[in-house]
PASE-293154 format. One record per residue: residue in three letters; x, y, z of N, C-alpha, C in turn; residue number from 1. Coordinates in steps of 0.2 Angstrom, whole numbers, plus 2048, in hexadecimal, padded with zeros to 3 digits. Layout:
<pts>
type, n_xx, n_yy, n_zz, ca_xx, ca_yy, ca_zz, c_xx, c_yy, c_zz, seq
ALA, X, Y, Z, X, Y, Z, X, Y, Z, NUM
...
</pts>
This chain:
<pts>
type, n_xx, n_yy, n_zz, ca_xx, ca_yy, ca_zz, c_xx, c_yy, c_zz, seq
UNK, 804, 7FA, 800, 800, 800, 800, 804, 806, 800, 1
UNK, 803, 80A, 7FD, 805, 812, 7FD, 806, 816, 804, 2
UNK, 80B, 817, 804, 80C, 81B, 80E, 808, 821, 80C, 3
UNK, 803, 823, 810, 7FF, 82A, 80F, 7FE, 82E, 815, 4
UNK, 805, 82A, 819, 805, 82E, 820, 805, 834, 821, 5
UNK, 80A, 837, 81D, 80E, 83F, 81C, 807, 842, 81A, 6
UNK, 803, 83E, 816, 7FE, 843, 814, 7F8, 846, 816, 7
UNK, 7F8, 84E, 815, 7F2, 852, 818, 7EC, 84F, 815, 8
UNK, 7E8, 84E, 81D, 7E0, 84D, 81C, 7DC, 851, 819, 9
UNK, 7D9, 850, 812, 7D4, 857, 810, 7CF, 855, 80E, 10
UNK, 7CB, 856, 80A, 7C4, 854, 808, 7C4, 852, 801, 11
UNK, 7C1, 84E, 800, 7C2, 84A, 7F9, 7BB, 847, 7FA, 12
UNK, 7BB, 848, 7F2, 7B6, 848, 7EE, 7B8, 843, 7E6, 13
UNK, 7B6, 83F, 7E3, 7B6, 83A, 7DE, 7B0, 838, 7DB, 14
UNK, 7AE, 83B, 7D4, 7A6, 839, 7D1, 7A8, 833, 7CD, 15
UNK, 7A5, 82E, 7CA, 7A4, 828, 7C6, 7A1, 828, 7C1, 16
UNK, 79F, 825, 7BC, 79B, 824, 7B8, 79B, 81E, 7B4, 17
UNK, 795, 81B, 7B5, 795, 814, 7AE, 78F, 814, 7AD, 18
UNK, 78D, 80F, 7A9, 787, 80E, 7A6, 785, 806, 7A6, 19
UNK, 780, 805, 7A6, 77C, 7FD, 7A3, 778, 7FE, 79E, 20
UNK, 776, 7FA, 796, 775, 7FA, 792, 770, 7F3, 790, 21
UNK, 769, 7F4, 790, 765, 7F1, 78F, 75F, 7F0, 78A, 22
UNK, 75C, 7EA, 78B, 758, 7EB, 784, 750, 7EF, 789, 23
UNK, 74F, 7F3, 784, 746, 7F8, 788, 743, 7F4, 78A, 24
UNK, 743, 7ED, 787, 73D, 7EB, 78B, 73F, 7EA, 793, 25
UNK, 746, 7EA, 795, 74A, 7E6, 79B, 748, 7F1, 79F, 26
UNK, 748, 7F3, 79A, 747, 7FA, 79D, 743, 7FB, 7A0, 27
UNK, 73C, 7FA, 79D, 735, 7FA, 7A0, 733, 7F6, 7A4, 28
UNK, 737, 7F1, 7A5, 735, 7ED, 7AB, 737, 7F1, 7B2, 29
UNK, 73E, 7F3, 7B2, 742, 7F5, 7B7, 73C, 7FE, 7B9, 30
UNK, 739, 800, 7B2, 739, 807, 7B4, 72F, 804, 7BA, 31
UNK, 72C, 7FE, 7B6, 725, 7FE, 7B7, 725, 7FA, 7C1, 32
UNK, 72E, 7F9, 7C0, 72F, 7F4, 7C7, 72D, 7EE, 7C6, 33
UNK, 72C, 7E8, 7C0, 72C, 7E3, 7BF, 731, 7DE, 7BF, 34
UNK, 737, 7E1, 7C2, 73D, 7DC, 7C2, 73B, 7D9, 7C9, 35
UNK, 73A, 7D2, 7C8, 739, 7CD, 7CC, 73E, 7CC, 7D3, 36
UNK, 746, 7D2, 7D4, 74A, 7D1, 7D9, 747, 7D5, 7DE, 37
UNK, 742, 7DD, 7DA, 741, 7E1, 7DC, 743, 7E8, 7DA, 38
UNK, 744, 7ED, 7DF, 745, 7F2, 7DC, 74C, 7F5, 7D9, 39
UNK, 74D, 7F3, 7D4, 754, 7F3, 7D1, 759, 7FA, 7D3, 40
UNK, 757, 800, 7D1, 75A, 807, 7D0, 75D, 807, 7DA, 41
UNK, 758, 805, 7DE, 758, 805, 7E5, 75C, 802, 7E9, 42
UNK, 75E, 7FA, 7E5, 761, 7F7, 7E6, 765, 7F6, 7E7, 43
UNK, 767, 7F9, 7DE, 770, 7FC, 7D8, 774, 801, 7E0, 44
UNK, 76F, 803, 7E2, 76E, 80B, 7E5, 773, 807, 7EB, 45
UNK, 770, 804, 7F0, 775, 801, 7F4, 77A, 7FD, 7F4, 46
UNK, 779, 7F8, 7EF, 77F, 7F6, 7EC, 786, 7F9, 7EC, 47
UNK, 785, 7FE, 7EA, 78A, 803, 7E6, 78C, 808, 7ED, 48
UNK, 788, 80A, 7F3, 78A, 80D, 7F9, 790, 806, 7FC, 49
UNK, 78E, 801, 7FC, 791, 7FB, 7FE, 795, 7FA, 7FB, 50
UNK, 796, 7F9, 7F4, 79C, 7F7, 7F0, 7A2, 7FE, 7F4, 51
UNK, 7A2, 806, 7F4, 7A6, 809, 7F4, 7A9, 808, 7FB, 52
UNK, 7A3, 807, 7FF, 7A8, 806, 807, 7AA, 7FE, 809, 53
UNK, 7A9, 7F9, 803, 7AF, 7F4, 803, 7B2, 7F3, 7FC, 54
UNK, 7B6, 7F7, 7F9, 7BB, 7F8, 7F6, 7C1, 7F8, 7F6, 55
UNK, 7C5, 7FB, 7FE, 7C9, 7F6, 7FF, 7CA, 7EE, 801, 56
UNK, 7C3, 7EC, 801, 7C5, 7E5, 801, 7C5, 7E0, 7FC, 57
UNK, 7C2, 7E5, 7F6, 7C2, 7E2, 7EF, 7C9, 7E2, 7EA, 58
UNK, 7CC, 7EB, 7EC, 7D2, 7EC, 7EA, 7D8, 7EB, 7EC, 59
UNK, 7DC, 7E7, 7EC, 7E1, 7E7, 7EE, 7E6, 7ED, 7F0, 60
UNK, 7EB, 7EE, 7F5, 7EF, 7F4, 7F5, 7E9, 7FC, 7F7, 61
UNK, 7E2, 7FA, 7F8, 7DD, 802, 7F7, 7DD, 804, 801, 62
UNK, 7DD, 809, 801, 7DF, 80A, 808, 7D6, 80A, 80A, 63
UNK, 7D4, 809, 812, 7CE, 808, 813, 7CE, 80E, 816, 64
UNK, 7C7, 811, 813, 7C6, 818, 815, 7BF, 81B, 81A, 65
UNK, 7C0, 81F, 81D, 7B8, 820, 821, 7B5, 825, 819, 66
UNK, 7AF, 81F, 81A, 7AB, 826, 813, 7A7, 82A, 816, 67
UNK, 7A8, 830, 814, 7A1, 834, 817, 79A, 837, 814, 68
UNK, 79B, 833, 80F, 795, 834, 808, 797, 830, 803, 69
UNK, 792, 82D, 800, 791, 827, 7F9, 789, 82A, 7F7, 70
UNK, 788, 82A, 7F0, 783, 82E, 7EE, 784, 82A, 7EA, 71
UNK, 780, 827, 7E5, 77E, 825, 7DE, 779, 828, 7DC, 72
UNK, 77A, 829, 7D3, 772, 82A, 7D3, 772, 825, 7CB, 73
UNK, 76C, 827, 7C8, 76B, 822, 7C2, 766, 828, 7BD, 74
UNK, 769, 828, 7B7, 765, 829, 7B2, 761, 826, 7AC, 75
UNK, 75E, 826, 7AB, 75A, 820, 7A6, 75A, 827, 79E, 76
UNK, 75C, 822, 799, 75C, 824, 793, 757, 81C, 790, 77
UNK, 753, 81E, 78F, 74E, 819, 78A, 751, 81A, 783, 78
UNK, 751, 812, 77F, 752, 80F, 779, 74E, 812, 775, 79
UNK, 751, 80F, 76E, 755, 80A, 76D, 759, 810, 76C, 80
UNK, 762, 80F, 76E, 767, 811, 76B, 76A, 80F, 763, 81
UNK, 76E, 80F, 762, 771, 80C, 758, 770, 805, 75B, 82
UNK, 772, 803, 760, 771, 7FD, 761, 76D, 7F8, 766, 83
UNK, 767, 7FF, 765, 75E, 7FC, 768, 760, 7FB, 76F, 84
UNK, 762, 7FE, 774, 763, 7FD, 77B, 760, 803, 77D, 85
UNK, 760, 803, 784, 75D, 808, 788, 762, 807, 78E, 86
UNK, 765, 80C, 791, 76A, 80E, 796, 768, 810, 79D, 87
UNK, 76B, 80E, 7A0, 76B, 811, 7A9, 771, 815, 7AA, 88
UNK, 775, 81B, 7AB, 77A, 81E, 7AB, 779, 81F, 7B1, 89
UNK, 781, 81D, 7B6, 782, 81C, 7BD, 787, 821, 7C0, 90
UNK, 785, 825, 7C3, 78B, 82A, 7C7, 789, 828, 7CE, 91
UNK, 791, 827, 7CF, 795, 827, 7D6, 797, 82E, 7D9, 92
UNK, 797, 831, 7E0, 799, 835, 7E4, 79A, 833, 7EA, 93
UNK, 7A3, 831, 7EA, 7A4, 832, 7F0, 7A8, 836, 7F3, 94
UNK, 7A5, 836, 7FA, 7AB, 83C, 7FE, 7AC, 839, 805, 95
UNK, 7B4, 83D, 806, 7B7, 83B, 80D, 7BB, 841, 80F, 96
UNK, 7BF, 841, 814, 7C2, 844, 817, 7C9, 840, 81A, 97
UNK, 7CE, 840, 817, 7D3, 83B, 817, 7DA, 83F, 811, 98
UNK, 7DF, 83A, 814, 7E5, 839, 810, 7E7, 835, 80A, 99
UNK, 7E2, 832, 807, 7E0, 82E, 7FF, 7DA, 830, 7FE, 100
UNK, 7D7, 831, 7F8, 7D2, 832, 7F3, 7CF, 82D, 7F3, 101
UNK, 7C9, 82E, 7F0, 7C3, 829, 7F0, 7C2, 828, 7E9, 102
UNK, 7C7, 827, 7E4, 7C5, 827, 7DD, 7C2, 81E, 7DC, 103
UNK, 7C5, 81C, 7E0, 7C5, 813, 7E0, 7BE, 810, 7E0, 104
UNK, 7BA, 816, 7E8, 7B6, 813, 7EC, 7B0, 816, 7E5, 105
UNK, 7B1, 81B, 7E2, 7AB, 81B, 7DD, 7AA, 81A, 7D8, 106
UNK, 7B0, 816, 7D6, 7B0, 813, 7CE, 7AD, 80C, 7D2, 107
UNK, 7AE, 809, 7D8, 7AB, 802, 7D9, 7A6, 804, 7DB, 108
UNK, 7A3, 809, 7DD, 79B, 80A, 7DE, 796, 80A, 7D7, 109
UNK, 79B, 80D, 7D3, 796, 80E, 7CC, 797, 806, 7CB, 110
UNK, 79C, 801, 7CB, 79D, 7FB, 7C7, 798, 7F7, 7CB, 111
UNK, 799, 7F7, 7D2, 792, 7F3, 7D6, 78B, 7F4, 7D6, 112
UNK, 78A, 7FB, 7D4, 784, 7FE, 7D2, 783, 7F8, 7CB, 113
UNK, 785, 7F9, 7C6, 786, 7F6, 7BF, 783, 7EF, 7C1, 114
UNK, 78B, 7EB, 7C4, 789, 7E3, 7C2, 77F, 7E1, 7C8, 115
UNK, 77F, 7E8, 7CD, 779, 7E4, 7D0, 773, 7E5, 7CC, 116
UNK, 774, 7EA, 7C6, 76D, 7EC, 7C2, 76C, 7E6, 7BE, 117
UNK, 775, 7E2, 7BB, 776, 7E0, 7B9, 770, 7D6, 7BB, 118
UNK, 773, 7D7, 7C1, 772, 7D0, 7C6, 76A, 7D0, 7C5, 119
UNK, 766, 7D7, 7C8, 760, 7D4, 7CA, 75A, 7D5, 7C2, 120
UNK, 760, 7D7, 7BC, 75A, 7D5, 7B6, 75D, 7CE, 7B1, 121
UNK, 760, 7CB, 7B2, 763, 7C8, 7AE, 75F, 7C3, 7AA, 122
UNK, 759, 7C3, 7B1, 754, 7BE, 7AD, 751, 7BE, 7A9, 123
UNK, 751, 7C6, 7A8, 74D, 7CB, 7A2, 750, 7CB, 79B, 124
UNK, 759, 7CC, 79C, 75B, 7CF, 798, 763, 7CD, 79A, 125
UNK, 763, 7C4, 794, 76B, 7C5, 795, 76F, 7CB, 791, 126
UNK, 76F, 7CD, 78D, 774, 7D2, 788, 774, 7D8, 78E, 127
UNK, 772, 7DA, 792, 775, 7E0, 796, 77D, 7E1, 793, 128
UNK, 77F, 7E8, 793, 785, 7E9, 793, 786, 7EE, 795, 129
UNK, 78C, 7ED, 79B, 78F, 7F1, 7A2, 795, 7F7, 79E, 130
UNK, 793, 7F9, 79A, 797, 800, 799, 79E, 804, 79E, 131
UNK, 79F, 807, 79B, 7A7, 80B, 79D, 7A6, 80D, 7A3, 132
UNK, 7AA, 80C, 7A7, 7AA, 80C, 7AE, 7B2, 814, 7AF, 133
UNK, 7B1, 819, 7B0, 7B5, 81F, 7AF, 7B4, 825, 7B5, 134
UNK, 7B9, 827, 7B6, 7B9, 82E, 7BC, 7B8, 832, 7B9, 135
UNK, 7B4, 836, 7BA, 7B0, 83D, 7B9, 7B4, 843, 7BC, 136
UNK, 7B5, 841, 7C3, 7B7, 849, 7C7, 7BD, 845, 7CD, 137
UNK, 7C0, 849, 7D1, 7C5, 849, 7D4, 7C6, 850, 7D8, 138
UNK, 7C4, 84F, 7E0, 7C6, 856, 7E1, 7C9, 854, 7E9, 139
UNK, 7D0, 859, 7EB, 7D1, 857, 7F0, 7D9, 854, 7F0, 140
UNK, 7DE, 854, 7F4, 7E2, 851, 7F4, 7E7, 856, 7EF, 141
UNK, 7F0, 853, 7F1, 7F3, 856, 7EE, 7F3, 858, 7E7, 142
UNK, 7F0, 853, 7E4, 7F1, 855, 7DD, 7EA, 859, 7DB, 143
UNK, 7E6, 85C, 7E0, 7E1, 85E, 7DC, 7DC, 85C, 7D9, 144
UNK, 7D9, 861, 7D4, 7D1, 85D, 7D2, 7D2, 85B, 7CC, 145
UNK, 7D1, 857, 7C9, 7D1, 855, 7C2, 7C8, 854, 7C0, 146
UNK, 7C8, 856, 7BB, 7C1, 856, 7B8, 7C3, 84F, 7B2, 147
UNK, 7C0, 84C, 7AF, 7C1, 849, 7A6, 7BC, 84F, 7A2, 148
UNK, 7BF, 84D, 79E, 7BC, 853, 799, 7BB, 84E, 792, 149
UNK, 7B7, 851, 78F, 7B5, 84D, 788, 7B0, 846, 787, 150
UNK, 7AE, 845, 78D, 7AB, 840, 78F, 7A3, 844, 78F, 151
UNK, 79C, 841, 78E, 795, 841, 78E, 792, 83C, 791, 152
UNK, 78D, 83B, 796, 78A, 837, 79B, 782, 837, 797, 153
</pts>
């Protein structure tokens, strides 16, 4: 692991974003609450609070952090796209107050949001397809804030 002794505690902040890709009819079940696991989006929701605050256990070398905020949200784009899918676009926020960054903890939060929307429609709809998993923002820490740029959600 990284010695992050010497390092000043400051506030950080890390946003995430991914996507799942579905056929509409697997949309309309999720949106009417006919997925048979239950309520999907509510679900993804705690999933992905859960996946960020165990993330050092999944990563290897990630230091274990106290989080002080995990936020998801989801947005629905209905199909068909060029290749007749309909979308769930997923953002992560996480924040802490520490000496390591939370960039880890929200790219695993979007990923286990993903695979549980993934998990409780399968029945529906094997062709899902879990989309780019990518940092959006970065604030906090020595190196400052990085945005990505050129990217579209």
């Amino acid at each position: 692991m990284v010695n992050v002794t010497d390092k000043n505690v400051t506030s950080r902040e890390a946003v995430a974003a991914g996507s799942i890709r579905m056929k509409p009819e697997t949309m309309a079940l999720i949106k009417k609450g006919e997925i048979k696991k239950g309520d999907v989006l509510a679900v993804a929701q705690i999933a992905g609070i859960m996946g960020a605050k165990k993330t050092p256990d999944l990563i290897p070398m990630c230091h274990p952090l106290m989080l002080t905020g995990v936020n998801l949200s989801f947005s629905i784009k209905d199909g068909p796209d060029e290749m007749g899918f309909s979308t769930i676009n997923i953002t992560a926020t996480v924040n802490t107050k520490g000496q390591t960054g939370v960039e880890m903890e929200a790219l695993t939060a979007v990923s286990t949001a993903a695979l549980t929307i993934y998990d409780m429609c399968k029945a529906a709809d094997k062709d899902m397809i879990i989309g780019e998993v990518y940092l959006l923002s970065k604030k906090g820490g020595k190196s400052g804030e990085y945005i990505r740029s050129g990217i579209q959600q």
